[in-house]
C-alpha positions as CSV (number, residue, x, y, z in Angstrom):
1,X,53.9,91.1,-118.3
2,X,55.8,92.9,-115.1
3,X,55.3,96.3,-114.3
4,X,56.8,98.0,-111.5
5,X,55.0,100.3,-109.0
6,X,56.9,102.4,-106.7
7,X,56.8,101.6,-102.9
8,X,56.1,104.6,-101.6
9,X,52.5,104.7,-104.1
10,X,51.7,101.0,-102.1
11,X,52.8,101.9,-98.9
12,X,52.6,105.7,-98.3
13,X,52.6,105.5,-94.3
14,X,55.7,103.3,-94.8
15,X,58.6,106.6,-95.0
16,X,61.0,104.3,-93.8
17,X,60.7,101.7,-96.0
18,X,60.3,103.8,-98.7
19,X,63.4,105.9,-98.1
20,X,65.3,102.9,-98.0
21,X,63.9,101.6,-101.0
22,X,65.0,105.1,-102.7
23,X,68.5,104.4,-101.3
24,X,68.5,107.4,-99.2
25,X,71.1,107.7,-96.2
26,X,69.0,109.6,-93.9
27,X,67.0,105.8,-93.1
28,X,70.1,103.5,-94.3
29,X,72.4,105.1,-91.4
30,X,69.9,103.6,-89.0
31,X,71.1,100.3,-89.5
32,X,74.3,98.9,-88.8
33,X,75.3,98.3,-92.2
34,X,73.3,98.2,-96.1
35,X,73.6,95.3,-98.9
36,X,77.0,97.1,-100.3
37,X,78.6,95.9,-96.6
38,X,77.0,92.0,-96.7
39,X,80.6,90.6,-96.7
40,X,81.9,92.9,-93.5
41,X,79.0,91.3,-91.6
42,X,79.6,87.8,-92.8
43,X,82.9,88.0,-91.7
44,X,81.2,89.2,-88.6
45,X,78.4,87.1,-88.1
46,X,80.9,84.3,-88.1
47,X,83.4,85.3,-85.8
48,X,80.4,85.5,-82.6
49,X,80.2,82.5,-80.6
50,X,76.9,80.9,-81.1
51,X,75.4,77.1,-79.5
52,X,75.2,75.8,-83.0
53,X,75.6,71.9,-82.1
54,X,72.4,72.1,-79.7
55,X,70.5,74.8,-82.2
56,X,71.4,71.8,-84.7
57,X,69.9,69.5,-83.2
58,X,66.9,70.8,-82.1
59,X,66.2,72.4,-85.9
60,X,67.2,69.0,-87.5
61,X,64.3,67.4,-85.5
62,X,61.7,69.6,-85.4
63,X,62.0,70.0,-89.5
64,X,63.0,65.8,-89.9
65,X,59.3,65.1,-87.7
66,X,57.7,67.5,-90.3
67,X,58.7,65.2,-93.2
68,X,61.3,68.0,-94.5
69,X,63.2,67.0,-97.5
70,X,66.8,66.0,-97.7
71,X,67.8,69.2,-99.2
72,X,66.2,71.0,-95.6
73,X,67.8,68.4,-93.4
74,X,71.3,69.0,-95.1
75,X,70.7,72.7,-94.3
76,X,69.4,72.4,-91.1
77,X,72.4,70.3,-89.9
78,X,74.8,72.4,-92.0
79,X,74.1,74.5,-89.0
80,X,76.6,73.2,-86.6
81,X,79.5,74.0,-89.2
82,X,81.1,77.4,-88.0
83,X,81.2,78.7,-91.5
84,X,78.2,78.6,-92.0
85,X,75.6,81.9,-92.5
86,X,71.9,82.1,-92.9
87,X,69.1,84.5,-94.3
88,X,65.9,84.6,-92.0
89,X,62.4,85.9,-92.2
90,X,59.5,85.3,-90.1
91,X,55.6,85.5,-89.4
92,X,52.6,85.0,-87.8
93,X,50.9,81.4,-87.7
94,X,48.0,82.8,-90.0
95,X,45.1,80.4,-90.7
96,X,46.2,78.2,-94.3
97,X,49.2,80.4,-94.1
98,X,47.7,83.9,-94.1
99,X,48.0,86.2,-96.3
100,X,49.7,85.7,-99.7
101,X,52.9,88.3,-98.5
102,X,53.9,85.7,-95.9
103,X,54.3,83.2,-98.9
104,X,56.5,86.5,-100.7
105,X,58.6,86.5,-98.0
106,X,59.9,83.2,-97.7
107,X,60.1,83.2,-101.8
108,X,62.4,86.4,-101.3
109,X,64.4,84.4,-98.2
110,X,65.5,81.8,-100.6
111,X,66.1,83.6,-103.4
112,X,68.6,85.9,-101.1
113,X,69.8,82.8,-99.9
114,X,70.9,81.8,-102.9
115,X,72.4,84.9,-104.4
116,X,74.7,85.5,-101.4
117,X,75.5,81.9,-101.3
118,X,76.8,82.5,-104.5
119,X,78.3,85.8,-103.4
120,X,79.9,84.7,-100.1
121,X,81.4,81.4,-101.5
122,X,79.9,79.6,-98.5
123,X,76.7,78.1,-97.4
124,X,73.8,80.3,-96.3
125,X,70.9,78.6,-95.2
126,X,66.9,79.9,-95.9
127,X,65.3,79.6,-92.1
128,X,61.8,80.9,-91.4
129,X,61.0,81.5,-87.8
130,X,57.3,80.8,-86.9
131,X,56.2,83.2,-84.6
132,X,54.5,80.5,-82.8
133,X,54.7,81.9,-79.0
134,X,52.7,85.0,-79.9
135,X,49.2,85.5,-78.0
136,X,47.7,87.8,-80.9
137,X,44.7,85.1,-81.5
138,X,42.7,88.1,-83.7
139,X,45.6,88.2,-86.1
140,X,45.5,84.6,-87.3
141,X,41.4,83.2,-87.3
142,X,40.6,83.9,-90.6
143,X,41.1,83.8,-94.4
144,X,39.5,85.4,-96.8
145,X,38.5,84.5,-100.4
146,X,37.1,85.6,-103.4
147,X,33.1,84.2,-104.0
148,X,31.8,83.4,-107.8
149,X,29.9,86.7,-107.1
150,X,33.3,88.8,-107.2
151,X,32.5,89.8,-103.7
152,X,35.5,89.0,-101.0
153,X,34.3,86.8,-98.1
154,X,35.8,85.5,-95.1
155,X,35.9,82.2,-93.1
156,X,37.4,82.4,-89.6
157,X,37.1,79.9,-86.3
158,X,37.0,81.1,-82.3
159,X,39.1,79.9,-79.3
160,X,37.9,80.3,-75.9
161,X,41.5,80.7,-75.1
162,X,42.8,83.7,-76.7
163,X,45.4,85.7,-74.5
164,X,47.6,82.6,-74.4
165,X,50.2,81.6,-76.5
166,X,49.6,80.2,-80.0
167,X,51.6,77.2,-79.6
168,X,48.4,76.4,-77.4
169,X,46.2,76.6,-79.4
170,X,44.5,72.8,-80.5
171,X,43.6,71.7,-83.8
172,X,39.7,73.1,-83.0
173,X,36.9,71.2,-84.6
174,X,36.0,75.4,-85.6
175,X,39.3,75.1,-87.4
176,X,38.7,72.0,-89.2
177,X,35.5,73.2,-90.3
178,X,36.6,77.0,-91.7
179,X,39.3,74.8,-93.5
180,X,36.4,72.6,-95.2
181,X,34.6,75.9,-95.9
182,X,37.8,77.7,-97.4
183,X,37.8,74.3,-99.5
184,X,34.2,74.5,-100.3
185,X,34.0,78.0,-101.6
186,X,37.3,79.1,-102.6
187,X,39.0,76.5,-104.3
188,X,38.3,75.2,-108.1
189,X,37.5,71.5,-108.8
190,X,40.4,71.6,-110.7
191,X,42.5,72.8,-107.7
192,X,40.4,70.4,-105.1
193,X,43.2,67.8,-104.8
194,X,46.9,69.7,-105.1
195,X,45.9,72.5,-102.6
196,X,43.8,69.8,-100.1
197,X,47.4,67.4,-100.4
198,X,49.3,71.0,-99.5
199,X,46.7,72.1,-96.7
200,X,45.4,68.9,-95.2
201,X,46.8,68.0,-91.3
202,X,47.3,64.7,-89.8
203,X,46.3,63.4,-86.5
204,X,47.8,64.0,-83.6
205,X,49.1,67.8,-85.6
206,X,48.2,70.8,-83.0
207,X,47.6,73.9,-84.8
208,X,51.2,75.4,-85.2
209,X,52.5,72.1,-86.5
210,X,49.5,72.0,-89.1
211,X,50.3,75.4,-90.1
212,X,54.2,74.3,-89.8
213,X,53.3,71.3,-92.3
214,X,51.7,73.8,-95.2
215,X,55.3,75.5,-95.5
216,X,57.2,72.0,-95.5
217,X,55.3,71.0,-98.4
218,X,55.1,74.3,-100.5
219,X,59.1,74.8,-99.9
220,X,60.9,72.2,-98.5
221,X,62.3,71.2,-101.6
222,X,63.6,74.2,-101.8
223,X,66.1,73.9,-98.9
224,X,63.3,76.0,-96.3
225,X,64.3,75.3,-92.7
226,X,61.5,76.0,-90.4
227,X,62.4,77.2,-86.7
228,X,59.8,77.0,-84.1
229,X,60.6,78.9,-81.1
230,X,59.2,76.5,-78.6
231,X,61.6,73.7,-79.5
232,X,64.5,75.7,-78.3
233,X,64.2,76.3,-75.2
234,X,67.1,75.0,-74.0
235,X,69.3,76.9,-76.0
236,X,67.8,79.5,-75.6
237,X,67.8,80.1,-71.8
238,X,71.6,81.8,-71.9
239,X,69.8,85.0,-74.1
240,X,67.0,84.9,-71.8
241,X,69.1,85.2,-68.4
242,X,71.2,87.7,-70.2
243,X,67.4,89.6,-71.0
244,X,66.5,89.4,-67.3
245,X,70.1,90.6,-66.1
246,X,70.0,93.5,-68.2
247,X,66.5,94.8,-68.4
248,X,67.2,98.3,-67.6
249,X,70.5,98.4,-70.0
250,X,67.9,96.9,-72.8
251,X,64.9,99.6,-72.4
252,X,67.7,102.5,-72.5
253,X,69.5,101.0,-75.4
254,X,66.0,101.3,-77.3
255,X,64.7,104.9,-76.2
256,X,68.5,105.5,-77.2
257,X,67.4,103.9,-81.0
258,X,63.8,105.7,-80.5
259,X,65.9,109.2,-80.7
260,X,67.9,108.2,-83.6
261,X,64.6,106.9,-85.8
262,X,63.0,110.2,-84.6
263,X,65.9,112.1,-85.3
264,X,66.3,110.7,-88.7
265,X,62.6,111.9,-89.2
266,X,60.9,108.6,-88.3
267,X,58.4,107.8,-86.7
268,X,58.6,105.4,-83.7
269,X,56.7,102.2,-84.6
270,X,57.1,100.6,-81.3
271,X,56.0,101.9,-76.9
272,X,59.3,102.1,-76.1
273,X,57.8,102.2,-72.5
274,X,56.6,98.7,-72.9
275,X,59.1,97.4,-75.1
276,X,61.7,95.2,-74.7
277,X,60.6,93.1,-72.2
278,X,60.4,89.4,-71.8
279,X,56.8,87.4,-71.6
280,X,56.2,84.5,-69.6
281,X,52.8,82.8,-68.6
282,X,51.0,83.5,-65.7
283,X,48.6,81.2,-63.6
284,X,46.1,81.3,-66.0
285,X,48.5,80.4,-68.9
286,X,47.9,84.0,-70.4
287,X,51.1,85.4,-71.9
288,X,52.4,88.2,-69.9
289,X,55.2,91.0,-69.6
290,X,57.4,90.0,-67.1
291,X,57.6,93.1,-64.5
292,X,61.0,94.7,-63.8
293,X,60.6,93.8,-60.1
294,X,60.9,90.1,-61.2
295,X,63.4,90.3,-63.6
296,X,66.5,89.6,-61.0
297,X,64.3,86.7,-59.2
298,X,63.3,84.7,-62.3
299,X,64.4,81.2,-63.3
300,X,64.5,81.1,-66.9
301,X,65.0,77.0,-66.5
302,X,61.6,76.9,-64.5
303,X,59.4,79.7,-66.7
304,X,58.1,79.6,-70.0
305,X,59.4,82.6,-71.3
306,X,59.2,84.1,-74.8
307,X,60.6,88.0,-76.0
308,X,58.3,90.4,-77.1
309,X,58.6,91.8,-80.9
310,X,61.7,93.9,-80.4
311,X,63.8,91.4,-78.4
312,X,62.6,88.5,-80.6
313,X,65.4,89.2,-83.6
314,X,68.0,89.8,-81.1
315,X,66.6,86.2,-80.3
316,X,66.9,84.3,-83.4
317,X,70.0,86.4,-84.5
318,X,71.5,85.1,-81.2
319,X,70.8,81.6,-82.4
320,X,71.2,81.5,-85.6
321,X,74.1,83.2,-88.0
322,X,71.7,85.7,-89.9
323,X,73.5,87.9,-92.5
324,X,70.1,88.6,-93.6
325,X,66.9,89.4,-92.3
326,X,63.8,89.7,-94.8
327,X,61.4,92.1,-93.7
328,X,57.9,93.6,-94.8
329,X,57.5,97.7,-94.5
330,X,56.1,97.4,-91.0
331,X,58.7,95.3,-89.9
332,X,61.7,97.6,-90.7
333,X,60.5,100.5,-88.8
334,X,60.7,98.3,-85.7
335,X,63.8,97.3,-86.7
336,X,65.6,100.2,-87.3
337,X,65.1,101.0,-83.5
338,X,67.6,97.8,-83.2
339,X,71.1,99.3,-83.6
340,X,71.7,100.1,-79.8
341,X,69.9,96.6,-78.9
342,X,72.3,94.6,-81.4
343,X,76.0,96.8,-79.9
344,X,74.5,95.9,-76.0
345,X,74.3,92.0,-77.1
346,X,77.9,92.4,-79.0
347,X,75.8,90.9,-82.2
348,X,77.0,92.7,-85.5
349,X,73.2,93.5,-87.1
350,X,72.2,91.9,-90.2
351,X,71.3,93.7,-93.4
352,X,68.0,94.5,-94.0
353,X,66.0,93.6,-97.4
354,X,62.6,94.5,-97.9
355,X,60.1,91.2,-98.9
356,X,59.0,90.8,-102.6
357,X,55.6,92.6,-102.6
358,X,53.8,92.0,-105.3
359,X,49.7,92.2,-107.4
360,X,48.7,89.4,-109.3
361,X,46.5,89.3,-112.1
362,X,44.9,87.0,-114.8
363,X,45.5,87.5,-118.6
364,X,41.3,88.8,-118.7
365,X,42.1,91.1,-115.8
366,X,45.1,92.6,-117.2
367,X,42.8,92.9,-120.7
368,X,39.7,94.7,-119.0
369,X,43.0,97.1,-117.4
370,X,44.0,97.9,-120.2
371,X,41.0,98.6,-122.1
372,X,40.1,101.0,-119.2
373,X,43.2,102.2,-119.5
374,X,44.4,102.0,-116.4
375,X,47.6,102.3,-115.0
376,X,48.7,99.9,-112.4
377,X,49.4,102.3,-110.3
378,X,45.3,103.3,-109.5
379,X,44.6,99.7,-108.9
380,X,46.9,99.1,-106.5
381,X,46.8,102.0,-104.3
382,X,42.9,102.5,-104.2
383,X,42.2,105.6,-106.5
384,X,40.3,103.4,-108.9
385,X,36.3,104.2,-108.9
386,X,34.3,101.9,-110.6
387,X,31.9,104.8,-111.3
388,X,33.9,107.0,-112.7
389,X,35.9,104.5,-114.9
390,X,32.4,104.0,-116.4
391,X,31.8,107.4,-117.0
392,X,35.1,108.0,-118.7
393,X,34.1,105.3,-121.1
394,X,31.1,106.7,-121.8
395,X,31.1,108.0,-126.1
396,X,30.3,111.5,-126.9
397,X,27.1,110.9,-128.5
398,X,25.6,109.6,-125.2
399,X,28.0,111.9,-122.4
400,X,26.4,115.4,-123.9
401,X,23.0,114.6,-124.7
402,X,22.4,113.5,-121.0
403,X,25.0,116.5,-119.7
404,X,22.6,118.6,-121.7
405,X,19.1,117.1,-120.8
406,X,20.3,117.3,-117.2
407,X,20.8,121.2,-117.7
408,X,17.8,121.9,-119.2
409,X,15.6,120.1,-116.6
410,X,17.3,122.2,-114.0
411,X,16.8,125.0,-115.9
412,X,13.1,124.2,-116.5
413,X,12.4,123.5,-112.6
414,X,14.4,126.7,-112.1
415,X,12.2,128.9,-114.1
416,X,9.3,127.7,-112.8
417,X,9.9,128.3,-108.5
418,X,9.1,131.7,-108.7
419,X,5.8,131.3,-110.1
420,X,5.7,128.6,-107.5
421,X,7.1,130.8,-104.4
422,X,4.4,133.5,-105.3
423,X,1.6,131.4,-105.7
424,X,1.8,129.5,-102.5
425,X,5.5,129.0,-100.5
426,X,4.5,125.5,-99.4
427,X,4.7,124.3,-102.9
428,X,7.9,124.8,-103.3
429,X,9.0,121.6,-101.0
430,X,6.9,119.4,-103.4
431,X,8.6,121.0,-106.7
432,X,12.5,120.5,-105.4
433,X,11.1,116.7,-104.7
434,X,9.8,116.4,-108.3
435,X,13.1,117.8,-109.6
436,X,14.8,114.8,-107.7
437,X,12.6,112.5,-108.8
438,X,13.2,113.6,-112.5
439,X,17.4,113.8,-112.6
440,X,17.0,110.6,-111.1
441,X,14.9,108.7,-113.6
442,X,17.3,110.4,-116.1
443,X,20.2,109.1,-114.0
444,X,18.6,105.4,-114.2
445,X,17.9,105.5,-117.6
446,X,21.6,106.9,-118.1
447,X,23.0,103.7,-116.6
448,X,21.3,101.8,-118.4
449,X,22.2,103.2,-121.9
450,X,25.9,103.2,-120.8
451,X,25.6,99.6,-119.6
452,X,24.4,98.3,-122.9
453,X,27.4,100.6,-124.3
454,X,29.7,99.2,-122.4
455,X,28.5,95.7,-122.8
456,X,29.0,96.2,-126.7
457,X,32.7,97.1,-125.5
458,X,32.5,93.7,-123.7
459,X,32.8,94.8,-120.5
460,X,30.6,96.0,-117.1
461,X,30.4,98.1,-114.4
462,X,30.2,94.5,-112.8
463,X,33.7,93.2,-114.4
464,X,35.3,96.5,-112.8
465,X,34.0,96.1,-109.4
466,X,35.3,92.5,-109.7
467,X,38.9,93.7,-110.7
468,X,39.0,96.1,-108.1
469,X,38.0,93.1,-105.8
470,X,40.7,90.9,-106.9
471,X,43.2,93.8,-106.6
472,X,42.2,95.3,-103.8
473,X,39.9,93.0,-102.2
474,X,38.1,95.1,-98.8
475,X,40.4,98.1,-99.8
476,X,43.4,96.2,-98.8
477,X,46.6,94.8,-100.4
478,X,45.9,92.1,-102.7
479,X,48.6,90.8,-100.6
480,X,47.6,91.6,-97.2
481,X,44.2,89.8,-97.4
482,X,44.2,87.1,-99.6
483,X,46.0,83.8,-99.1
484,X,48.9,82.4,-101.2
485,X,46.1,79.6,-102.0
486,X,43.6,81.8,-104.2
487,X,46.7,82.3,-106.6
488,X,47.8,79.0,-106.5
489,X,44.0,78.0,-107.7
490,X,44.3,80.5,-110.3
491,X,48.2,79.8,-111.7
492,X,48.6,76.2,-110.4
493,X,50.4,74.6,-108.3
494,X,53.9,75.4,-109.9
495,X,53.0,78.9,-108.5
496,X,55.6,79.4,-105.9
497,X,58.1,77.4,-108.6
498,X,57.6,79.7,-111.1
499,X,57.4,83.1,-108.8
500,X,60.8,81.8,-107.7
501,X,63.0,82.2,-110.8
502,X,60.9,84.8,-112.3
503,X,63.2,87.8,-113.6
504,X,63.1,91.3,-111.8
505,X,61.1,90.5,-108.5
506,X,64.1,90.7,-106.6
507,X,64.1,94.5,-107.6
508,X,62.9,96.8,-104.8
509,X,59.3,98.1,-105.0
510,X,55.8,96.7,-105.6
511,X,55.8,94.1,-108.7
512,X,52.4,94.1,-110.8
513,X,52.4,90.6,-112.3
514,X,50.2,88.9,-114.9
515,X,50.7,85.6,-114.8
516,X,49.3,82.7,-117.3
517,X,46.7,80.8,-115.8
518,X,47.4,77.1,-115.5
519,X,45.2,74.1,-115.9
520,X,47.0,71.6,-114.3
521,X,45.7,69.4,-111.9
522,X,48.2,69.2,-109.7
């Protein structure tokens, strides 16, 4: 069963998105060019000079030492051929992956990979960059899972060196261990083996290339090409002398995209009085801005330098031949600030496409939905009280007499304070106390009379607090807190295999999903 939810209902701060989900122009003109235009920036993308022999090279490696497929190394090295195009997406190192939209997103890059591979009559190649040089440490400790209680809990590790880039990070023995938990806790015995084979590193891994490892096994066969920033350096270092050389042209190109967006009616999703400025590590190894003062005096071939998030797509789109960039609802705002950025580097901008996003559910779940009849809709965006779905269940022959017996009490109390009040004020405290205690025995005994109704129904407030969990597990995004690995334990390990040619999900807005549970065991 698919039911569609409208974007703006999942993401309401999300205008931009949302207006260009709705098709309006208003947010479309922002970028250089919509989906109707995809063959005017191929034709684009391929005329730009790019280093694609050394970006080759480097990609082929990095992906062949991962133990990538054949169908990945064929697209990785299809990379040197000058017709070639790509479609790119991109994330944060999150622990096991992250959360379950990061998964989404690289299921949406191949499927658009595909489609305009079709379209285009040449070879586009699914890449997905891992944002491995960012320092946000907090972002990417933790998972969280779902207990045999219902009740979401978290495992998460510590780094005494946070501030520096990821790609520094060790494979901790704190790592190792929330790993073990997450296995412990939040994975089925049935599940133990597949999603331990998918999740398990290998000596000599460092955390990036563990987390790199997940993604070659869950897509690989797929054609996925994984870029890691840090291998290409080298080929790099002409965008990031260009960066240095231009630093003042680059921050007035984006206040000049900040007025467009907040023209448009937008709001600005990025400082544009920090942005679009190079890092580079300082003495400590922290991850720095690099200061406008030093901009004309630095070496790119003898600093470790990185771009902050928005000279990172100018970056990879430099590199790489991107028709296509998949992006989540945050990511566009940023991205729309672009246009200005893209002209100064004499790159044609790629077309935007928002990421599948999407609410899974088991067959029971969607059952105890619809016997509470509720829409979709109230799951996913929070409106759902547990409470007051119980009440509206509750029959007639039990909702009035308590409505009534409530009223009556009130009324009784009522008659009697000014009998009270006359005979001695102080009283009066100790009567409003007993009326408390009284419409709260009645409320107890209420419960309990529409639990035992609503277990003759077969359900409980229990079983609705544990949907709301599962939907909306700590009032978040089913998938912006749990990881792809909670559904794969649920669906099996043909998960991602079957989310992949599933009809519909390419269709823009938020996807409810029940899915047939799956008993393999991988």
């Amino acid at each position: 069963m698919t039911a569609s939810v409208a974007l703006r209902d999942v993401y309401p701060d999300a205008s931009l998105a949302c207006d260009l989900a709705e098709g309006l122009p208003r947010a479309w003109k922002l970028f250089a060019a919509g989906p109707q235009a995809v063959d005017e920036v191929a034709a684009a993308r391929r005329r730009e000079r790019r280093a694609g022999e050394a970006v080759m090279k480097s990609v082929c490696a990095y992906n062949r030492s991962l133990g990538a497929s054949e169908s990945s190394l064929r697209n990785a090295a299809a990379l040197a051929d000058p017709g070639t195009l790509c479609v790119l997406s991109g994330q944060q190192v999150g622990f096991l992956g992250g959360p379950a939209y990061t998964a989404y997103k690289i299921l949406t890059t191949l499927r658009v990979a595909q489609r305009l591979q079709t379209q285009l009559a040449t070879h586009v190649v699914p890449m997905f960059w891992l944002a491995t040089q960012d320092h946000d440490f907090g972002e990417i400790c933790r998972a969280h899972y779902i207990a045999d209680d219902g009740e979401v809990r978290v495992v998460r590790f510590d780094w005494d060196g946070a501030g520096r880039a990821i790609s520094d990070l060790p494979l901790l023995d704190g790592a190792c261990r929330a790993f073990d938990q997450y296995m412990q806790h939040a994975v089925s015995p049935r599940q133990q083996g597949a999603i331990a084979k998918q999740l398990q590193y290998e000596g000599g891994d460092d955390y990036c290339r563990w987390h790199a490892r997940i993604w070659t096994r869950l897509f690989s066969q797929h054609g996925l090409v994984l870029v890691d920033p840090e291998t290409l350096a080298d080929p790099a270092s002409a965008f990031y002398r260009e960066a240095l050389a231009r630093g003042g042209e680059i921050r007035a190109a984006l206040k000049r995209g900040g007025a467009s967006v907040e023209q448009a009616g937008y709001p600005v999703a990025l400082d544009l009085d920090r942005a679009g400025h190079l890092f580079m590590r300082d003495r400590r190894g922290l991850r720095a801005r690099v200061p406008d003062c030093a901009e004309r005096t630095l070496d790119p071939s003898t600093a470790t330098l990185s771009p902050d998030a928005a000279l990172r797509p100018l970056l990879a789109d430099t590199l790489f031949p991107t028709v296509a960039n998949i992006l989540g609802p945050g990511e566009l705002s940023y991205h729309a600030l672009l246009r200005p950025l893209y002209d100064l580097f004499g790159i044609h901008q790629p077309v935007p496409q928002l990421r599948l996003s999407c609410t899974l559910v088991t067959a029971d779940q969607e059952r105890l939905r619809t016997q509470l009849e509720l829409p979709p809709t109230s799951l996913v965006n929070g409106t759902f009280d547990v409470r007051q779905a119980a009440d509206r269940l509750s029959p007639e022959h039990l909702a009035q007499p308590f409505a009534e017996a409530r009223s009556r009490i009130t009324d009784v109390f009522g008659t009697l304070r000014p009998a009270i009040m006359e005979t001695d004020p102080q009283l009066d405290r100790g009567a409003q106390q007993a009326l408390h205690a009284s419409l709260h025995a009645l409320d107890r005994l209420r419960s309990r009379a529409l639990r035992a109704e609503l277990a003759r129904r077969g359900t409980s407030p229990q079983q609705m607090q544990r949907l709301r969990n599962a939907v909306r597990p700590r009032d978040r995004l089913q998938e912006r807190t749990l990881p792809i690995w909670h559904f794969v334990d649920r669906f099996g390990s043909k998960l991602t295999d079957r989310l992949l040619v599933l009809d519909r999900i390419e269709e823009v807005g938020h996807h409810w999903l029940c899915l047939e549970e799956d008993d393999d065991d991988g």
